[in-house]
Structures are given as C-alpha cells and as structure tokens.
C-alpha positions as CSV (number, residue, x, y, z in Angstrom):
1,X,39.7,54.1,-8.6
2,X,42.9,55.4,-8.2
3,X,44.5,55.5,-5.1
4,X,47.3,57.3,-4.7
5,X,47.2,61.3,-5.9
6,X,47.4,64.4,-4.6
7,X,46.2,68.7,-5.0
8,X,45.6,72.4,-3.1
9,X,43.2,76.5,-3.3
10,X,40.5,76.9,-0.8
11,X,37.1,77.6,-1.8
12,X,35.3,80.7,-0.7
13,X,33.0,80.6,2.4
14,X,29.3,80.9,1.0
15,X,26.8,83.0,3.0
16,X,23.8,80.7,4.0
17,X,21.3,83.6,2.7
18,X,23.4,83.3,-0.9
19,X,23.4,79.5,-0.6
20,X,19.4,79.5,0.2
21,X,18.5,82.8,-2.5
22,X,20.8,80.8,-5.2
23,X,19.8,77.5,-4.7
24,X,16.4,77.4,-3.5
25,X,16.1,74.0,-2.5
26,X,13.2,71.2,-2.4
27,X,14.3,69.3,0.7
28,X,13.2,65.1,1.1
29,X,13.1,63.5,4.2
30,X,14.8,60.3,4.1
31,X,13.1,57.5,3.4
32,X,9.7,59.3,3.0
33,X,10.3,60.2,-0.5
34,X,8.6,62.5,-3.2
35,X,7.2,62.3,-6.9
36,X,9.3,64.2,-8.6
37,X,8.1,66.8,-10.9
38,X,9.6,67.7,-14.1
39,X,12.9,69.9,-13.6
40,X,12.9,69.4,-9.8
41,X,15.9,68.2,-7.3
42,X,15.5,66.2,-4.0
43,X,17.9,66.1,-1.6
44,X,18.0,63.3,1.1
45,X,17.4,65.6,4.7
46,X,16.9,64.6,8.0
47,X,14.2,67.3,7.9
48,X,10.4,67.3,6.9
49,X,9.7,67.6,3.0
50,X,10.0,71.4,2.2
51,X,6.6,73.6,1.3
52,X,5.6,73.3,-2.7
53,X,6.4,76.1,-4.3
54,X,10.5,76.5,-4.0
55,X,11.9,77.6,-7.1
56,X,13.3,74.0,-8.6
57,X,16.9,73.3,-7.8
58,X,17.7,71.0,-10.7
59,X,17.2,71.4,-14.2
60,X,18.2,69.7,-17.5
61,X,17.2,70.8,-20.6
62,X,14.4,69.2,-22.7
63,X,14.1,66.2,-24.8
64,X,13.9,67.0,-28.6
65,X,10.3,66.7,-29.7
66,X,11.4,64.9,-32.7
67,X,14.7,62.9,-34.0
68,X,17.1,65.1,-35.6
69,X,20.2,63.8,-38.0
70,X,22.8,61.6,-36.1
71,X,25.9,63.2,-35.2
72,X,28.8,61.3,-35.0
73,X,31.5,64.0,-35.2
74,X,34.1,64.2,-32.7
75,X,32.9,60.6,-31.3
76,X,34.8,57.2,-31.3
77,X,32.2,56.0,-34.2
78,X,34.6,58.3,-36.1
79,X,37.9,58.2,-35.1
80,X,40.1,56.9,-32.0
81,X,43.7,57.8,-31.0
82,X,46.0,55.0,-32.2
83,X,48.8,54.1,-31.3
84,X,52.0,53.4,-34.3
85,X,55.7,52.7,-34.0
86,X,57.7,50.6,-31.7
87,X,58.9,51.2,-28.0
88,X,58.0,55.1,-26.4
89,X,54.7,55.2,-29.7
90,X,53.5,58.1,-31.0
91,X,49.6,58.6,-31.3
92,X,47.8,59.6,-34.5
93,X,44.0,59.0,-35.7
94,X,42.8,55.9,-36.2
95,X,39.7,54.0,-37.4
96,X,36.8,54.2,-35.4
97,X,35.0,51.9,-32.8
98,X,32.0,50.2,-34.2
99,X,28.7,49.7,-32.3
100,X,27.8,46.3,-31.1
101,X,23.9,45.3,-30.1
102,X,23.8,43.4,-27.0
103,X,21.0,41.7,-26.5
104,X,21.4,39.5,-22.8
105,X,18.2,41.3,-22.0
106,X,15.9,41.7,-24.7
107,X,15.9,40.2,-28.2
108,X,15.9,43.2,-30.5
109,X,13.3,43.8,-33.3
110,X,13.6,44.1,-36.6
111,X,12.7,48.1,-37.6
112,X,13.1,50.1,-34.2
113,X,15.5,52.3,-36.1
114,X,12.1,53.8,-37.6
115,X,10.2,53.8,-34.4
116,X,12.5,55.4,-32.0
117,X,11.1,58.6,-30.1
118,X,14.3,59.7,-28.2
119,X,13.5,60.2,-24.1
120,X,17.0,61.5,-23.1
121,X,20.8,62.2,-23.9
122,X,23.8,63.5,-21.4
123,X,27.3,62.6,-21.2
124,X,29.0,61.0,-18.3
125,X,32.5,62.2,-17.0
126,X,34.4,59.9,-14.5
127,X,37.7,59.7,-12.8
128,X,39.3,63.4,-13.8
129,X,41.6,63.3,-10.9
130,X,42.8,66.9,-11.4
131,X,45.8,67.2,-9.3
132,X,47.8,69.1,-7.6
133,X,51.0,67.3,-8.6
134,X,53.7,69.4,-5.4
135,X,51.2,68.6,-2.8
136,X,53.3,67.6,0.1
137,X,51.0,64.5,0.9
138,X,51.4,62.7,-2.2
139,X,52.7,59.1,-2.6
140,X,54.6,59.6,-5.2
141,X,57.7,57.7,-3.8
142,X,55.6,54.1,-4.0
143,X,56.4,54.3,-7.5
144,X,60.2,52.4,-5.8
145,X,57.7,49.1,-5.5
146,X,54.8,49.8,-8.2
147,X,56.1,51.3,-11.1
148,X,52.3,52.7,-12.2
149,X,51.9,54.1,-8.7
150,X,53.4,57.6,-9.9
151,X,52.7,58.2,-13.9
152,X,54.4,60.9,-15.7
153,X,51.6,62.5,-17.5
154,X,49.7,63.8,-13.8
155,X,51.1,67.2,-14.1
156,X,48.9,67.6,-17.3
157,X,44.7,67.1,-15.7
158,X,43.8,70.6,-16.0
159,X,44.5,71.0,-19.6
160,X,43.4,67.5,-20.2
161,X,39.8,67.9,-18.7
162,X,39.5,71.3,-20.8
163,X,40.3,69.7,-23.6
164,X,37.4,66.8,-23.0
165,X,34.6,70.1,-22.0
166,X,36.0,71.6,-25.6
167,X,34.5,68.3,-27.3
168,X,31.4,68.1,-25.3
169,X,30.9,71.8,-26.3
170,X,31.4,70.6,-30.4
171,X,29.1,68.3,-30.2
172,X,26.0,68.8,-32.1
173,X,23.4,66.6,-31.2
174,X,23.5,62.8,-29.8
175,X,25.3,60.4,-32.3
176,X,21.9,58.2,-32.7
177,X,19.1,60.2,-32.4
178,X,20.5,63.6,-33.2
179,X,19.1,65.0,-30.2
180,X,20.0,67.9,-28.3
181,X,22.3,67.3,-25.1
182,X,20.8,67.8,-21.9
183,X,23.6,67.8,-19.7
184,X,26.9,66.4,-18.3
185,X,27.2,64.1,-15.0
186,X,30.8,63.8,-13.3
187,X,30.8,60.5,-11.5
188,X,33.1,61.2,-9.2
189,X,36.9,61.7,-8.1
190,X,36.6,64.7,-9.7
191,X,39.9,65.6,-7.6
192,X,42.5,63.5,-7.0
193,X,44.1,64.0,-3.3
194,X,41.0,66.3,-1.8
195,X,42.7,69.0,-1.3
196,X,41.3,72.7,-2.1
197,X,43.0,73.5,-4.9
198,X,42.0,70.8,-6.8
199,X,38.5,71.5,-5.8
200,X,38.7,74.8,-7.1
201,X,40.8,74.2,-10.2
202,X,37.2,71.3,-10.8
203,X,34.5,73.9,-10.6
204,X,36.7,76.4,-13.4
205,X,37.0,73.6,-15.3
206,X,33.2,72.7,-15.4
207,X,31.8,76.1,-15.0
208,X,34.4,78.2,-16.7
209,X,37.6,80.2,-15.5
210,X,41.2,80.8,-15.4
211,X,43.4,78.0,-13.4
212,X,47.0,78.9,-12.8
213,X,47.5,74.7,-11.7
214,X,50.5,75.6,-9.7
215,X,51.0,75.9,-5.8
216,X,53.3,76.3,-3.8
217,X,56.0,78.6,-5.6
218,X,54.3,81.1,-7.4
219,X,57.3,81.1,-9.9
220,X,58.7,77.6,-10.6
221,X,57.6,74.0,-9.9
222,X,58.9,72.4,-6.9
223,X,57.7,68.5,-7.2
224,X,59.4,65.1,-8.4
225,X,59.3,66.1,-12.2
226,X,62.7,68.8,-11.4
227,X,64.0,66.5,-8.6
228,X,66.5,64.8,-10.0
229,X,66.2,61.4,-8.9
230,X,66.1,59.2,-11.9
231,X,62.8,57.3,-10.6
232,X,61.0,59.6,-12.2
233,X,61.1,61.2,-15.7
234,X,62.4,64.6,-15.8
235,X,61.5,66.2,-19.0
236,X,64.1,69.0,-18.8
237,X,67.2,67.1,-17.8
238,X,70.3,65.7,-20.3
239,X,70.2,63.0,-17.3
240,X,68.9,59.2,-18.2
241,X,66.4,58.5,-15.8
242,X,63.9,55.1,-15.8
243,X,61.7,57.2,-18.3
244,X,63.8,58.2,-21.0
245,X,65.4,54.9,-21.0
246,X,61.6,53.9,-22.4
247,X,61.8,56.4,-25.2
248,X,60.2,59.4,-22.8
249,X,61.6,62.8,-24.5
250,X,63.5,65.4,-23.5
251,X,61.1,68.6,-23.1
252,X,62.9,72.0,-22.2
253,X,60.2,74.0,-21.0
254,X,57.8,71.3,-20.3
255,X,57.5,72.3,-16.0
256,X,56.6,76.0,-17.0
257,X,53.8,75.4,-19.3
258,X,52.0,72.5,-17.1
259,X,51.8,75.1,-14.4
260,X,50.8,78.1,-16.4
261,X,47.3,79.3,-16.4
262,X,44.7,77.2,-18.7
263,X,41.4,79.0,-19.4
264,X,38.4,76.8,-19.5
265,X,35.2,77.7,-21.5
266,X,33.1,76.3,-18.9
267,X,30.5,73.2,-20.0
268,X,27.7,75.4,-22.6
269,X,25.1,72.6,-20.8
270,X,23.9,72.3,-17.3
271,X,26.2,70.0,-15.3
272,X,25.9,67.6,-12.3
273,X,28.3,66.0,-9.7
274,X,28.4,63.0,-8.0
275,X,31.1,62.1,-5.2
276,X,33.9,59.7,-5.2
277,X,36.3,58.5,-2.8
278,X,39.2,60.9,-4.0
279,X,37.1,64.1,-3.4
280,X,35.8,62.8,0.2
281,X,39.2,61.4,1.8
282,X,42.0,62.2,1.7
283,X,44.3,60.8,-0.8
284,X,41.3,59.0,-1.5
285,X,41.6,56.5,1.4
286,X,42.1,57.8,4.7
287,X,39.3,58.7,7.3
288,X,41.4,60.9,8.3
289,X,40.2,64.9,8.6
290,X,40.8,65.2,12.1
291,X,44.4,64.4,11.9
292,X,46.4,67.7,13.1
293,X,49.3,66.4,12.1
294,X,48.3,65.2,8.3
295,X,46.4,68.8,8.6
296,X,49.5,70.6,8.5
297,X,51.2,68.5,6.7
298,X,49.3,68.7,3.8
299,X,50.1,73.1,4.0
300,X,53.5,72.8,5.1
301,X,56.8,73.2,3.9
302,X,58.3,69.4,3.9
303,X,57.5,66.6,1.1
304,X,59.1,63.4,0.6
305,X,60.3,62.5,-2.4
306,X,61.4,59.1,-2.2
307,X,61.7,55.9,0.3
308,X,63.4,52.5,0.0
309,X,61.8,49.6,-2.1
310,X,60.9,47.7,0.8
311,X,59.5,50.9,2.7
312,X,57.4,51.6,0.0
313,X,55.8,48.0,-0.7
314,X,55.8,48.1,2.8
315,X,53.1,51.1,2.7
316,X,51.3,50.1,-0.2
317,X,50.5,47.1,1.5
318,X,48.9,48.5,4.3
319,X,47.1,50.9,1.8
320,X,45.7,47.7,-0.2
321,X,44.9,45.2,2.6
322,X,42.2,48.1,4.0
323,X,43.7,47.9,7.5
324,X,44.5,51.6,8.0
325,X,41.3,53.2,7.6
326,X,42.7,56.7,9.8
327,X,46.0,56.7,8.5
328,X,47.5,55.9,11.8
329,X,50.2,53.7,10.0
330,X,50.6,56.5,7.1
331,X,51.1,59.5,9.7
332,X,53.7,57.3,11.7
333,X,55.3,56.6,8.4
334,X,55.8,60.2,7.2
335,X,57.1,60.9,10.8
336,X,59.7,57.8,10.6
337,X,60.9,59.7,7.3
338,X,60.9,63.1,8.3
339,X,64.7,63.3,7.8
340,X,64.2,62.6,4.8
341,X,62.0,65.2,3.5
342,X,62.7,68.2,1.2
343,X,61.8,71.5,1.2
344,X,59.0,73.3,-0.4
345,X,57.1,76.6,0.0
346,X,54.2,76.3,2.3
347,X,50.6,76.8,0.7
348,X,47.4,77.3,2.6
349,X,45.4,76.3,-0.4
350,X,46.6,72.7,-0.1
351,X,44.5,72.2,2.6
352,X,42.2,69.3,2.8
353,X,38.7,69.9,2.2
354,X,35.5,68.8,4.2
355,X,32.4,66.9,2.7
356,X,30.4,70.4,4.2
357,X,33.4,72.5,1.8
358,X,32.4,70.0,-1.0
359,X,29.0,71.2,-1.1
360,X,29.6,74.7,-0.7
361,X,31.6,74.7,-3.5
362,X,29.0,73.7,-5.6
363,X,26.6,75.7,-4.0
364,X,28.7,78.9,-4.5
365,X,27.1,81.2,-7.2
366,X,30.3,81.8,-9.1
367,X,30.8,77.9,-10.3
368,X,27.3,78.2,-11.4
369,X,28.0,78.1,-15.0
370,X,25.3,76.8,-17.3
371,X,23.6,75.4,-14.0
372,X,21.7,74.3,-11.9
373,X,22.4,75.9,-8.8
374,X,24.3,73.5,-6.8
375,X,24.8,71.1,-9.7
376,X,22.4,69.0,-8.1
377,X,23.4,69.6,-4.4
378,X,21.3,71.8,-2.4
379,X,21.1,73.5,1.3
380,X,19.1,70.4,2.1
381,X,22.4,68.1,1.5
382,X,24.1,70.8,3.7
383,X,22.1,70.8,6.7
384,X,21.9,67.0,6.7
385,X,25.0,66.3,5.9
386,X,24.3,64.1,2.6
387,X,25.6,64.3,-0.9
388,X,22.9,61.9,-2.6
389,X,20.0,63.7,-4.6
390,X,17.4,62.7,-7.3
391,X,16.5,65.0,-10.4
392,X,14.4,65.0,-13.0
393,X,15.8,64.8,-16.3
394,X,12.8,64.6,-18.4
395,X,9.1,64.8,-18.5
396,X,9.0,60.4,-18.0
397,X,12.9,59.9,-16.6
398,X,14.3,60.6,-13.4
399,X,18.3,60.6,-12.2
400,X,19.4,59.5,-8.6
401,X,23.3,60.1,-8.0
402,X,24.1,58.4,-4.7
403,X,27.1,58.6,-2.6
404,X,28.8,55.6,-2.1
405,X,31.6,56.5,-0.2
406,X,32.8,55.4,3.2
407,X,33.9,58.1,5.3
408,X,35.3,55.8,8.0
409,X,38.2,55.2,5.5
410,X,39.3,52.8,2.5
411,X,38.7,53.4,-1.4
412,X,36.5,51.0,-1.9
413,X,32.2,52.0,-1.1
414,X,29.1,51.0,0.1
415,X,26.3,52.8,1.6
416,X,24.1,53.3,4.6
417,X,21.0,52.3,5.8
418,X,19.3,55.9,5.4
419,X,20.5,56.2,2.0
420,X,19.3,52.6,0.8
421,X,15.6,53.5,2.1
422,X,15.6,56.6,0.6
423,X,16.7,55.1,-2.8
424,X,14.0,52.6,-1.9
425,X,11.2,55.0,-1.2
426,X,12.1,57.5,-4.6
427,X,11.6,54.4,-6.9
428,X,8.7,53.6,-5.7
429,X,7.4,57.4,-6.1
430,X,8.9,57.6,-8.8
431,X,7.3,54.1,-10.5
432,X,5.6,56.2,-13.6
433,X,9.1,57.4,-14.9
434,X,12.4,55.4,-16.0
435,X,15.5,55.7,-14.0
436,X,18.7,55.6,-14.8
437,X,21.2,55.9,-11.3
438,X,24.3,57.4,-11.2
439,X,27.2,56.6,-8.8
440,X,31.3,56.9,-7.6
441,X,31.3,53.0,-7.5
442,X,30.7,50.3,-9.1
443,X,28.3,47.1,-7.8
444,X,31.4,45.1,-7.7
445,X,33.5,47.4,-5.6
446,X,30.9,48.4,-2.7
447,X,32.6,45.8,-0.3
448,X,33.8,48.3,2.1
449,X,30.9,48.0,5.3
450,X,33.4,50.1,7.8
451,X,30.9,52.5,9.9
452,X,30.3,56.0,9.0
453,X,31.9,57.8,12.2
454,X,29.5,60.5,11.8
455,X,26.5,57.6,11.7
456,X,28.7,54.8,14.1
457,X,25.1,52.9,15.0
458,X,24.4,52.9,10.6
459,X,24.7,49.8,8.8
460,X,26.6,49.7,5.4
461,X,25.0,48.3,2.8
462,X,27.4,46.5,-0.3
463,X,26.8,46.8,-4.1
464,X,25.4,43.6,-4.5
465,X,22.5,44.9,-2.0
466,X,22.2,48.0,-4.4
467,X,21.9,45.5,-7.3
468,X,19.4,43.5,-5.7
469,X,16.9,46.8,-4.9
470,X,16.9,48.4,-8.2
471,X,15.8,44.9,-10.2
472,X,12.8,44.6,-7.9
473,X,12.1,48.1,-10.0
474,X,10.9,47.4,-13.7
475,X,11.7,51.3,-14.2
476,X,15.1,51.4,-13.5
477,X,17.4,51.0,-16.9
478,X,20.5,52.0,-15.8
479,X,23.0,52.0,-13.0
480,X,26.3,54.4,-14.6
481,X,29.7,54.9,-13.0
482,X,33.4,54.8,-13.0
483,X,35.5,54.0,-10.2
484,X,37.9,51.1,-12.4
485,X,38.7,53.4,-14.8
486,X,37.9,50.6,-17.2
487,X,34.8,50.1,-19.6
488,X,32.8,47.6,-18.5
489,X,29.2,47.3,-19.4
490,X,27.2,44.8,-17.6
491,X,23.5,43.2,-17.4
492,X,21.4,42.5,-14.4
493,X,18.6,40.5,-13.8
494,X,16.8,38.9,-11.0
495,X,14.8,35.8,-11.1
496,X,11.5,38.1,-11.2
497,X,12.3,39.1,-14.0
498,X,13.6,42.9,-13.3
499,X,16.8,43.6,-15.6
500,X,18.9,46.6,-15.6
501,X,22.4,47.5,-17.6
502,X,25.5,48.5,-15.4
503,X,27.6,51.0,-17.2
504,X,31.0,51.3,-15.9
505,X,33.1,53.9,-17.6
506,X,37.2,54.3,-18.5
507,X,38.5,57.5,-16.5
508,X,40.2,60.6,-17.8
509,X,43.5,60.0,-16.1
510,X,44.7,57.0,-17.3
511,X,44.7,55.9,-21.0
512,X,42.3,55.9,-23.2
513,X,41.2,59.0,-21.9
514,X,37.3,58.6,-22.6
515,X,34.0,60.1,-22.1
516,X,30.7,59.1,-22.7
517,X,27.3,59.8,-24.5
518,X,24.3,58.2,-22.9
519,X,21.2,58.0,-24.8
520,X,17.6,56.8,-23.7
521,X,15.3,55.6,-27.0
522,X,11.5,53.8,-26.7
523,X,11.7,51.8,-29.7
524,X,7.7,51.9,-29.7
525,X,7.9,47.9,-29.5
526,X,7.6,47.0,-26.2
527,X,11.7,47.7,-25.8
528,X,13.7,50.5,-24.9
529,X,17.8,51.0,-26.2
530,X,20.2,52.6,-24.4
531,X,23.3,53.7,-26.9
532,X,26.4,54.5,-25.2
533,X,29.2,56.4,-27.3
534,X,32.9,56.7,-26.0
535,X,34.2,60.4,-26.6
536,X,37.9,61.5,-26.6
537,X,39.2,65.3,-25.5
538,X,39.2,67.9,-28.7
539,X,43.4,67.8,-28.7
540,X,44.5,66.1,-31.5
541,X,45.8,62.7,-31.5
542,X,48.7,63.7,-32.9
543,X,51.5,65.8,-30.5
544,X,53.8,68.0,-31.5
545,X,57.1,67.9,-28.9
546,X,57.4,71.7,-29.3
547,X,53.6,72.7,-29.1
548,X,53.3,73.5,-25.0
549,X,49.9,75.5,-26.1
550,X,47.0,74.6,-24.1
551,X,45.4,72.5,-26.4
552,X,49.3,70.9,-27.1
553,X,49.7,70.0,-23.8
554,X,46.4,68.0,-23.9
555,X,47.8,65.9,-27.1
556,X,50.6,65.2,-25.1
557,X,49.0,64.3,-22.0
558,X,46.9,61.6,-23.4
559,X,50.1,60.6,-25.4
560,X,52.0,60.0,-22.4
561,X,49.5,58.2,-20.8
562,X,49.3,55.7,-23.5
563,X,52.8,54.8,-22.7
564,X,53.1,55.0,-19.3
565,X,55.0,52.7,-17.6
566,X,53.1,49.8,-15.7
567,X,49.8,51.1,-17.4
568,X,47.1,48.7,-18.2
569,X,46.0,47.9,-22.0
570,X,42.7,46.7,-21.3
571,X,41.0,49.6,-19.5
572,X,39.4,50.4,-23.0
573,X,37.3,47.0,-22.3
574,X,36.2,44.8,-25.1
575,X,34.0,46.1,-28.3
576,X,30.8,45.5,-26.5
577,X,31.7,47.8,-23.5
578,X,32.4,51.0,-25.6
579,X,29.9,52.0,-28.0
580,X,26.9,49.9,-27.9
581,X,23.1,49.5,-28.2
582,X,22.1,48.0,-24.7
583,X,18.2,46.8,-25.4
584,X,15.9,46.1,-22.3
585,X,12.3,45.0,-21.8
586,X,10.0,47.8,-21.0
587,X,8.9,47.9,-17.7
C-alpha cells in the first residue's frame, strides 16, 4: 500500500501486428463470459467473443500427475532472517516458521496427508515497489512529519527483487506436495511512483536483463542519500545525521553500487501480472496524467529535497484524508516551493506511464521470458481499455486477476460495474472448475467509489461487494493479494453456506521481505487444503558491510529494512497468517 515512492525509462512502442502475431488473443465480452479451456486467457473487451481457434494467450504449466517429495528448502519452514543485538541489529538465520491448520471453515480429517492429489502450485509476489529513488516527483521530504515516509533501504529494490526471482528459481518442487511450480503472479505495485523506468527495470527483473537502476546522471547519484541534509541517512558522509544516530553505518561506496547495473536471470516459470495503484497513478494516488505541469515535472531538472514540519504534515494530510484525487493541492504545493528546489539532470525516461503503456509493456515480445505472451494481458485488454483477465491454470482450476484500482485518484480500490458482471458471468461459466482470484487490494481496502473518468456514468463497486459475489460461488477457494504489506489470512463465509479464504500477503519493500507458495490439494474426503509458505530472497541473512556484490546488496537491503526507522513489527502477521494449511468444504 505504500503511498509515497517514486521511478523513470520508457518502454518501447509495440507494433499492433507484433502485439496481435505475439499474443494472439481470445477476447470476452464483458459480462457475457466464456468456459474456459485448459491453457486459455480471457480478457474483459467491449467487443464480441473472438472466433475459436486463436492460438491461447495464457499458459501455466501442468499439475504433477502424482505427489513428489516435499521440498522445504529455501522456505520459511526452514529458516527465517532474525534479528540479534541491541539498537541498529544485525540479521542472521534463524529457526523456522511452523505450519498452523486453521480450521474456521472445515473440520479437518484425520489421514488426508495420504489422500492428497495435488491440483495446483504458484507463488505470489506483492508490493516490489521498484524505484527510481532521484525521480524529481518523489515525496521524500514528508519524512520532516512521518519518519517512515522516506526509508533508507529504497535505493536497494532492483537487487532485492532479483534476489527473491533467484529463490523462486531454487526451488524444487512445492514444500507439501512436491509438486512442480506452475508459475509466479505479481499482485501488483510492481513499481513504485509509475514512472517508465521503473516499468522497465519490472519486466528485466521478471523476464530477464540488465538494469543499470540509475537516471538522471549517467555517472553519479543525484537524490537525498548524497544531499547532505541530516534527515536522511547518508551512507558516505563522517556527518551524524538522524540515521546514524540509530546505529545506521557508514558505507563508502554504497551510492555507486545501488546504481550499478544488476543482471536478472529472468523467472525459469511462466509469470503473470496484476495491477496496483502504484503502477496506475502516479505516485500511487493521483488521477492525475493529464497534468502538463506534473508531466514535465516528473522529466525535468528541479527536485525538492526538503519542506518544513508543518508543510509536510500539512501535505500528507491532504494525501490521507482522499480529498485530492488530481493533485491539484500537490501541483500548487510543488509550485509554492519552487525556490526551493535543487538541481538535477533532466531524464526523459522518468516519464509517467499510461494504463495503454502498461499493457504494451507486457505485451512487448522482448519481456516475454518464460511466458505467456502478455503475462496474462492481451490486445483485447488494449483495445478495451481493461487490465482484468481470467486464465486457466489447470485442467479443474481457473485464475481471475481483477483490477481494482481507481483511476479517478486515491490509493485505496474498488471496481466498476462492467468488471463486477464480468467476474459474475466467468464464475458461473466457469462452475465445473475451482477458482482462486487474484487482486492489487484487499476486501477491506476497496472503499474508494470515486468515478472512473474514463467510465464518469460507472458505478464503483467496494470489497465487501466483491466478498459477497464470490461466496454465492461454492467454486471459489481463494481471493490472494497484497496491498497492506502485512500477512493476513482471513475466512469468509455467507449465511448460505459459501466460504472462501482471503490471503493477504507482506510486500517486498518493507520488512520481512516475503514471498509466497500457494498450493491447491483435494484431500479425497470431501475437503480441499490450501498450504501457503512464506519465502525470503536467496541473499543471505547475514550482511557483510564491505560486500556491495549484487547478491550483498540484497542482504543489506532486507537488513536495513528491518531497522528502519518508523517501521512496523507486525507486518509478518501472527503464526496462522504465514505458513498454513487453510481447509475448506468442497463445493
């Protein structure tokens, strides 16, 4: 959920003859709805349902026929990053997270361990926020009234997140059933301030690439890390600043390695994306893409690097309460401080991206990776100008990633009319096969009902609507998302009887810096379990003050994200929201 972060790189134009030969898409019209088969995608269109026959657009790979040995390796069953010492504490490995059985929706019965036939298994990313940490549009500065606004650890995403697709690529097997991977969902704010370079840094890190996570100066950093202003840490000077006086190190040569080029392997499965607020507004709150004068902002050469106390609570306020959906109040503030500002080199690639560049990123053959084309998106979405979809992701289970963001402004969700039918109409097509749905936000924060501008006549529909619909289906087991940054498992049911679990996952920004492993088992008894098991990144726990390798730089990002200042300690959640066995009724 953060709210306040910031990036730049533009994305190259895609050709709608490349976009239509790559993806092949198999359009829906909304709210008419289509059985999927196995391996297919279906995008919500304003068009008639495309002629049989398209090559599919979305594809996972198959179920394992049989169990195979559990495989626990490189999970939190094994081993979790612990904190020891007093004051700025270092991080080492530490005993593992146990599973816990919940049973609010089913009683559990005795020998389904023997019976399980495993139906699926994928991993969830949520909340990467990579950033672009000199992007002139940055709120940095409201660290001067909330000290967890700005958190010193942001310069360090990129190598982070390749660290966390180095441990999905380990993995073996599923830590339960032992069976294969299928793929990886990213439940959105993939990116952190929607701005291109972020987006682009997002598909290298999922698909494979180099990312040089520097713009601006193609030689040196130019952001609040080398500022000198003691509200912020700064690694590399003898200066006390509010950091050090915490126990944050000194670190000569810190700024040069965060913005030299990482090199991502790319995910070895096929992976699919779902939008959040950061990667649809800008800054993740503002409505505001039609703003000339945030436009150029956001390539230009001035940034502000720091306000009064009272000017910055004074913002954050307005930020909070919801009231400046455009950014009229936010525009007018940057132009009261324009005096102010300092001066940094111009980039074109900071440039705010559209919902229509979204897409076409993930459309563009070169972020194709291990698949599928479009990662779920296809032409469809770009014609109509939706980002919700359904997949299949086995022979008997289906995935629907909606979009629950508002594009008339705010961080917090909901969704339209259209999209609630169509969601309506694919569950009911879809009766024969379990569902699990993926989303940006969670039930409890889709209370934003602002019209769509692009849709002004649409109603908006909250998460408590959403929870309502899918227990009226008995096929639906899951709901999975992010949003909070905080695990937070949580069961549904309706007084019919429908039950569904909500799983709400910790981001990869702030600490603990998790992951998770999703499996689907029938236990052959009338019940079906859902296992969820938290991963960390592949960088040790342990850092190493002089290691700025790539895979050093991840230990110490999760390291100083542990002890950031301001930072919540309960975003890991209690036991029974990490790694658990979630057992349902079958429907």
């Amino acid at each position: 959920m953060s709210l306040l972060r910031s990036a730049a790189t533009s994305v190259a134009g895609v050709d709608r003859r490349t976009v239509l030969t790559a993806v092949g898409a198999v359009s829906l019209a909304a709210g008419v709805g289509l059985a999927l088969r196995p391996t297919d995608s279906e995008a919500a269109t304003a068009t008639a349902p495309a002629a049989t026959g398209q090559t599919p657009v979305a594809r996972s790979r198959p179920a394992a026929a049989a169990p195979l040995a559990p495989y626990r390796t490189g999970t939190t069953l094994a081993t979790v990053s612990t904190p020891h010492g007093t004051g700025y504490r270092r991080l080492a490995d530490g005993p593992g997270w146990q599973r816990m059985v919940r049973t609010e929706l089913a009683k559990p019965k005795v020998g389904r361990d023997k019976r399980r036939h495993a139906l699926a298994a994928f991993v969830q990313f949520t909340d990467l926020h990579l950033q672009d940490v000199q992007h002139p549009l940055r709120l940095e500065y409201l660290r001067a009234a909330h000290q967890d606004v700005w958190r010193p650890h942001e310069a360090l995403t990129v190598p982070g997140a390749v660290s966390l697709v180095e441990r999905v690529n380990a993995l073996r097997g599923a830590p339960v059933t032992g069976a294969p991977l299928q793929f990886v969902m990213t439940t959105g704010d993939n990116t952190d301030n929607n701005a291109r370079s972020e987006l682009e840094w997002f598909m290298k890190v999922m698909s494979g690439g180099r990312i040089t996570p520097n713009t601006g100066d193609p030689r040196h950093y130019e952001g609040v890390q080398n500022s000198g202003l003691s509200l912020y840490w700064q690694p590399e000077s003898t200066a006390g600043d509010s950091d050090k006086a915490l126990g944050f190190p000194h670190l000569d040569g810190f700024l040069a390695a965060a913005i030299r080029e990482v090199r991502s392997p790319g995910l070895n499965l096929p992976w699919y994306s779902t939008v959040g607020n950061h990667d649809a507004l800008p800054l993740g709150i503002y409505g505001a893409h039609g703003d000339p004068y945030l436009a150029e902002a956001a390539i230009g050469g001035k940034k502000l690097f720091s306000v009064s106390a009272a000017d910055a609570k004074k913002l954050q306020d307005s930020i909070w309460s919801g009231k400046d959906p455009k950014g009229a109040v936010y525009r007018d503030f940057l132009k009261s401080q324009a005096g102010g500002m300092r001066s940094v080199t111009a980039d074109e690639s900071r440039a705010l991206y559209t919902p229509a560049e979204y897409l076409k990123a993930h459309l563009d053959p070169a972020y194709r990776g291990h698949g599928p084309a479009g990662h779920g998106y296809s032409s469809a979405n770009l014609d109509a100008g939706t980002q919700y979809y359904a997949f299949r992701i086995a022979e008997d289970v289906i995935g629907i990633s909606l979009d629950t963001t508002d594009a008339g402004g705010h961080y917090q969700g909901s969704v339209g009319s259209a999209q609630l039918k169509w969601l309506e109409k694919t569950l009911q097509d879809n009766k024969g096969s379990h569902v699990v749905v993926f989303s940006h936000h969670t039930s409890d924060s889709m209370t934003n009902q602002r019209p769509d501008p692009a849709r002004p006549g649409e109603m908006r529909h909250t998460g408590a609507e959403v929870v309502s619909l899918l227990a009226r289906h008995a096929n639906v087991l899951a709901w999975v998302n992010g949003h909070k940054h905080e695990n937070e498992i949580t069961p549904h049911r309706n007084s019919a009887g429908g039950s569904f679990w909500e799983i709400s996952t910790a981001s990869h920004i702030d600490h603990p810096h998790l992951a998770r492993i999703i499996e689907l088992v029938d236990n052959k008894d009338g019940t079906i379990s859902l296992f969820t098991t938290l991963i960390e990144s592949a960088a040790p726990a342990r850092t190493d003050f002089t290691d700025f390798s790539q895979t050093g730089l991840a230990s110490l990002y999760r390291e100083l994200a542990f002890n950031a200042p301001g930072a919540k300690t309960n975003l890991a959640g209690t036991a029974v929201d990490r790694n658990a066995e979630l057992v349902l009724k079958k429907g």
